[in-house]
N, C-alpha and C positions, 0 to 999 in steps of 0.2 A: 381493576388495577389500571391504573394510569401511569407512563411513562412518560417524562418531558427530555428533548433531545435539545442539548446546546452544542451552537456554532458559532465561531469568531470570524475567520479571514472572510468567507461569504458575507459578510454585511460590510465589507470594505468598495464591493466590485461595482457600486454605484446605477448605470443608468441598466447594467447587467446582471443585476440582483436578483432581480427575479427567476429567472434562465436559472440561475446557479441553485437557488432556492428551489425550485422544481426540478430537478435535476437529482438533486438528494433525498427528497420525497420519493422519488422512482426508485429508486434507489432503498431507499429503506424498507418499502413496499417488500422490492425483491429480495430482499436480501433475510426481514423479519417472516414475513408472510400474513401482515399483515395487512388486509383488502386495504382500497383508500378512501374508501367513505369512515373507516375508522382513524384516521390521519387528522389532526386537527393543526393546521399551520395559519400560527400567530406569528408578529414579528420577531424575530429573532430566537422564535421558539419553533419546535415540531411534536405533537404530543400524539404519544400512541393510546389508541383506549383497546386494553386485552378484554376478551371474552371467558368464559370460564372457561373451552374450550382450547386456549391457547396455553402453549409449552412456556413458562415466564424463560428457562435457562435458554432455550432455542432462539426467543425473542433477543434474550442479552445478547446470545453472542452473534447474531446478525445484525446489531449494533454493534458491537466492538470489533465489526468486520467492514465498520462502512465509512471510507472517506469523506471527512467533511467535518462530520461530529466530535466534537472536541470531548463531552461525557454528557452522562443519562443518570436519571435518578427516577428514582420511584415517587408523586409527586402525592398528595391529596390535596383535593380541591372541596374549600366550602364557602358558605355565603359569606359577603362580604360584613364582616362582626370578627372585631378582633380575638372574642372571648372564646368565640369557634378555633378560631387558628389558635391560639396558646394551648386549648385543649388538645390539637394536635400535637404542636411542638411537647407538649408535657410528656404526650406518650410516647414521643419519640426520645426524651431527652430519657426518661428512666429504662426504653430497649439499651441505650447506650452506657449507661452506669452500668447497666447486668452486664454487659461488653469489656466493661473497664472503665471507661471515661470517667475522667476526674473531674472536670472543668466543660463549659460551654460560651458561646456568644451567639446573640441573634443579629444575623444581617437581612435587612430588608430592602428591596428593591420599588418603588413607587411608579407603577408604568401608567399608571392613572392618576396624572397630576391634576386633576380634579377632587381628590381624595382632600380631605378638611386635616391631616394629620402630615407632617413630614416621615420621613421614612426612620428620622433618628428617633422620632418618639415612637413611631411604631415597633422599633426593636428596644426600645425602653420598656415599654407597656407590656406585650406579647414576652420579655426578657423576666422582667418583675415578676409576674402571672408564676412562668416556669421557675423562677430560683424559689418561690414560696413553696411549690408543690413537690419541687424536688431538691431541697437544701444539701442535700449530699454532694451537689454538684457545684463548684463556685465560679463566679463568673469570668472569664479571663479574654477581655478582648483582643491580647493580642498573636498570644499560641494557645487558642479552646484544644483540645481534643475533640470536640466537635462544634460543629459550625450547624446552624436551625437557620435556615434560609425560611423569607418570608417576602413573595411578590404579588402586590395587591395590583389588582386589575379592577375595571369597570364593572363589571358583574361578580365574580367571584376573587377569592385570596388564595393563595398555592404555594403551601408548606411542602419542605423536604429537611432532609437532613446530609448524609453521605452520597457522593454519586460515584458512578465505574466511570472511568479514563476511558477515550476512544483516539481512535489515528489520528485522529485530527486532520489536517489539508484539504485537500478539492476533493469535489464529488469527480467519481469515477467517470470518465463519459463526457466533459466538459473541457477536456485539450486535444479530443481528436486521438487516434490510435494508432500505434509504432510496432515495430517488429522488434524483438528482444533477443540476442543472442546467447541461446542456453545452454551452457557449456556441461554443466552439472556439478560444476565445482561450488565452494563456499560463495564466491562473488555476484555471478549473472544473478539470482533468485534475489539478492539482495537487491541489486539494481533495479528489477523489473518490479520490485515491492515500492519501489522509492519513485518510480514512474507511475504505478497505481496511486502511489496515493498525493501526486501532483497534476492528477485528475485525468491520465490516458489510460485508454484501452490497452490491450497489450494481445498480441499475436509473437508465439514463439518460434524460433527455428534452431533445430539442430543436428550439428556436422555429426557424421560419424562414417567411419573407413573399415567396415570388415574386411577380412577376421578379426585387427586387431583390436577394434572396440564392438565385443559383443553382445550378445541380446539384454544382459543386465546392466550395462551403461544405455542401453536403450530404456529399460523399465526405469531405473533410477531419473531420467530426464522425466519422462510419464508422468511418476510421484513427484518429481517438483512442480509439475503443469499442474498438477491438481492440486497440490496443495496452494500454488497460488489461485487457481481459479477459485477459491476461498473467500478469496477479498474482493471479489468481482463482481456484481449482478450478470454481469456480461461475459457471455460464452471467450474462453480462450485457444485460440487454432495451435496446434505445436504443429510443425513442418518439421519432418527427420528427413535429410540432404546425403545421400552417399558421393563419397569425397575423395574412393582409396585412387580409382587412376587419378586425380589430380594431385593426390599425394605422392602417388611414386612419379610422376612427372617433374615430380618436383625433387625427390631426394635423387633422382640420375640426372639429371640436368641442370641445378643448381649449386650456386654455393653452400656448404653444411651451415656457414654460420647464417646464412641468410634465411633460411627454410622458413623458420617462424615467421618473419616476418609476411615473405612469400604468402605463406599457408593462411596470415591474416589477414592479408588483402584480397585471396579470392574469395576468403569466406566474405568478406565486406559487397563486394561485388555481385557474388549469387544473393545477397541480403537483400540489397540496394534493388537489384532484378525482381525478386519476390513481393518488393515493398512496393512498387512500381507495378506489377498488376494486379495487386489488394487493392490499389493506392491508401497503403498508408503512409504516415505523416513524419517519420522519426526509425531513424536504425537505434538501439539501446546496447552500449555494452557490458562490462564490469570492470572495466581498466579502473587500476587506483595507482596512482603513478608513479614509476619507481618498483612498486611492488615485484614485478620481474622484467626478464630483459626486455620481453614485448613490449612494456609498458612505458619506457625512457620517454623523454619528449620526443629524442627525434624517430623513435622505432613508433611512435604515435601518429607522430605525422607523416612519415613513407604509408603507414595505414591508411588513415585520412583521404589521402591526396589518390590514392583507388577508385574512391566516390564522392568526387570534388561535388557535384550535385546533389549530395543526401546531408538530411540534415543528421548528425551523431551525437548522439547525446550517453555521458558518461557520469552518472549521478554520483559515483565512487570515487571520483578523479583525486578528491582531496583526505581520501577516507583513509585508515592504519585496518592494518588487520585483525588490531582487537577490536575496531568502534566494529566494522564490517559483522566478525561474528557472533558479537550479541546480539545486532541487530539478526543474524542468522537463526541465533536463539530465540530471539521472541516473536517471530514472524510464524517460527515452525518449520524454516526448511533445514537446520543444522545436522541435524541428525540423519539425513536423508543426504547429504551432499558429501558428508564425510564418510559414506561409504564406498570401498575400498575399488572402484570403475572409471578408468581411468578415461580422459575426452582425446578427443585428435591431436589437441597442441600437445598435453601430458606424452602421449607416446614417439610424439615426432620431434621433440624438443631435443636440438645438437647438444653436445658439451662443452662447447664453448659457442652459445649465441652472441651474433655483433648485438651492440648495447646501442648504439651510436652510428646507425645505419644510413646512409647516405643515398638521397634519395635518386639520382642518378645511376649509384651502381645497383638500387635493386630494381630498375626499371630496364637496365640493361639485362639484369640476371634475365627476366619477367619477359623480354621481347623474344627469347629466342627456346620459348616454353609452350606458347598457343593453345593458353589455358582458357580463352575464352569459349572454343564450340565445347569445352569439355563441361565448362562452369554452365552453358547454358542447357547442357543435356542433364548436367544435376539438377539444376533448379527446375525444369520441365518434368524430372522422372520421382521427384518428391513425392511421399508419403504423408498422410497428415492423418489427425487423430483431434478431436475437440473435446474442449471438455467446460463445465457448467457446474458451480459450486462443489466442488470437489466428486462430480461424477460424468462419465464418458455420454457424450449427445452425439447426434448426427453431425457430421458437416453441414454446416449450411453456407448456399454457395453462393 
C-alpha cells in the first residue's frame, strides 16, 4: 500500500523549503510510525510505503493529525504506459459506481515534461479507455462525483481517486514554542490547536486556587493536555500553578470590579516568568474580544501592559463563539471542556466587572497588593505532568 501525502503553503517558503519539508517528514514519521527509509520525498510530494504489518486506520489518522498536509490518498504506482494507468483508473472508477457515483473526470498532472503527450491528452486517452469500460458512468468535467487523478513522472505514473482532508498549515516544530494559557474552558484548547498548527510547540500552564477549584478541574485540564498532545509529535509540559493566596490577596485588597482583571495580569506575569526559564518563545491565550468583560480592548490592554516584554499571541481575537466551538468540536476537546469545573476567573468573577478599565487605576489597585514574591513562589512551587500523543511521559528537563 502506498500513501501520497500533499502540501501547499510549504512550497511557498523558498530559500527555506527544505527545513520545512523535513521537518514534516519528522513529523510524519512520528506521528504514523512509520520508519524513514520507508518515506519516499519527491517534490511537492511525501509518500508512505506500508508494510503488511502496518495498521492502514493508525497510519490515517496520524496523518490527519499532522500539520502541514493538506490531504493523502491511497496512490498506485505503475510503469509509465498509459494502458496500465486506465486499467487503474477503470477499477477504481467501477469501486465508485458500487459507491454511488454517477459521473467522472480525469485530471492529470505532467511532472515530466519530457513526457511526448500534454496532460490534456492524457486525461483524453486514460478518460476514453474508462468511459468504454465503464459506460454507466458519464463524463462530467465540471461537478464529476469523482475526480481519477493521473501524475506521470519519469519513471513511473501514479493514479488515485478520492483523498482524506488533513489540517493543513506548518509543520509543528517550525515557529519555535510558546506557553499556552489553559484555562479548561471552551476557548484556551482552541487557541493552542490554532498555535499547533501554525507550526509551534506548545507547553501548557494552569491556574488553579484550592479548595475552590478541585481535583476534577485538575483532571479535566490533564484530558485537554492529552488530547491536544494528539496533534503533536512533540511531548507537551502542562504546569498546574497554585494561585488561592494571590487570590485572596486580591479579593481583600482590591477593587470587586477590578479583580479579573488584577487576577489576569498576575496570571500573565507567573506566565511570562515560566516562559522565560523554558525560554520559550510566545505566551498563547483564548481572548476573543468582547466575548466577556476581560476581554474589552481596554481590559486587554491593562493585561498586555503586565508583560510589556512578552510576546502575546491571541489566535481567537477575531473568532464568535459559534466558529470557536465547532472548531471545539472537531479538534475533540468540546466535550471535555464543557464539563461542568469551573477555572479561577469562573469562581472569582464580581457582578459587576469594569469593562473599560483604566490602566492607571488598576496599576494603582496592583501597587499596594505585593503580588510579585507571592507570584514568584507560585511559579517556583509548580507542579508539572507531560504528556506524548495522548499518553503521560516523563518530564524531561
Amino acid at each position: 500500500m502506498l500513501i501520497q501525502v500533499r502540501y501547499d503553503e510549504i512550497s511557498l517558503k523558498g530559500g527555506r523549503r527544505n527545513y520545512y519539508e523535513s521537518m514534516l517528514v519528522q513529523n510524519l514519521v512520528h506521528q504514523t510510525g512509520i520508519p524513514l527509509e520507508r518515506v519516499r520525498r519527491v517534490r511537492g510530494r511525501i509518500r508512505l510505503v506500508l508494510s503488511e504489518s502496518d495498521d492502514p486506520e493508525t497510519v490515517w489518522d496520524g496523518i490527519r493529525r499532522t500539520f502541514g498536509v493538506v490531504d493523502a490518498a491511497e496512490v498506485r504506482e505503475v510503469p509509465v504506459d498509459l494502458d496500465e494507468a486506465a486499467r487503474v483508473g477503470i477499477d477504481m472508477a467501477r469501486e465508485s459506481y458500487a459507491r454511488g457515483s454517477r459521473s467522472f473526470k480525469v485530471e492529470t498532472k505532467r511532472r515530466d515534461k519530457t513526457y511526448p503527450m500534454t496532460s490534456l491528452q492524457v486525461s483524453l486517452d486514460v478518460g476514453e479507455k474508462i468511459g468504454a469500460a465503464v459506460p454507466e458512468l458519464d463524463v462530467d468535467v465540471h461537478t464529476p462525483d469523482v475526480v481519477i487523478r493521473v501524475e506521470v513522472e519519469r519513471n513511473s505514473i501514479f493514479v488515485w481517486g478520492s483523498s482524506r482532508p488533513a489540517p493543513r498549515g506548518l509543520p509543528t516544530g517550525t515557529s519555535g514554542r510558546g506557553l499556552v494559557l489553559l484555562s479548561g474552558g471552551i476557548d484556551s484548547p482552541v487557541a493552542a490547536w490554532l498555535m499547533l498548527k501554525r507550526g509551534m510547540e506548545l507547553d501548557a500552564v494552569h491556574f488553579h486556587a484550592p479548595p475552590g477549584t478541585g481535583p476534577k478541574a485538575k483532571a479535566k485540564v490533564a484530558t485537554l493536555a492529552r488530547l491536544l498532545s494528539r496533534w503533536t509529535p512533540r511531548h507537551v509540559r502542562l504546569y498546574y500553578v497554585k494561585t488561592s493566596e494571590i487570590q485572596d490577596a486580591i479579593a481583600t485588597g482590591a477593587p470587586e470590579r477590578l479583580r479579573i482583571v488584577l487576577l489576569r495580569r498576575s496570571f500573565y506575569r507567573i506566565a511570562f516568568q515560566l516562559a522565560a526559564w523554558k525560554r520559550l518563545r510566545a505566551l498563547i491565550g483564548g481572548e476573543a474580544l468582547g466575548q466577556v468583560a476581560s476581554q474589552t480592548p481596554e481590559n486587554l490592554r491593562c493585561t498586555q501592559a503586565a508583560v510589556p516584554l512578552a510576546l502575546c499571541l491571541h489566535p481567537l481575537i477575531a473568532y464568535d463563539k459559534i466558529e470557536i466551538t465547532r472548531l471545539a468540536e472537531k479538534i475533540g476537546t468540546y466535550e471535555t471542556s464543557i464539563q461542568p469545573h469551573l477555572d479561577c476567573c469562573s469562581l472569582f468573577a464580581p457582578k459587576g466587572p469594569e469593562t473599560a478599565a483604566r490602566l492607571e487605576d488598576v496599576e494603582e489597585a496592583e501597587a499596594s497588593l505585593d503580588l510579585g514574591p507571592m507570584e514568584l513562589v507560585a511559579a517556583e512551587s509548580r507542579e508539572a505532568v507531560a504528556y506524548l500523543r495522548g499518553e503521560e511521559v516523563p518530564i524531561k528537563r
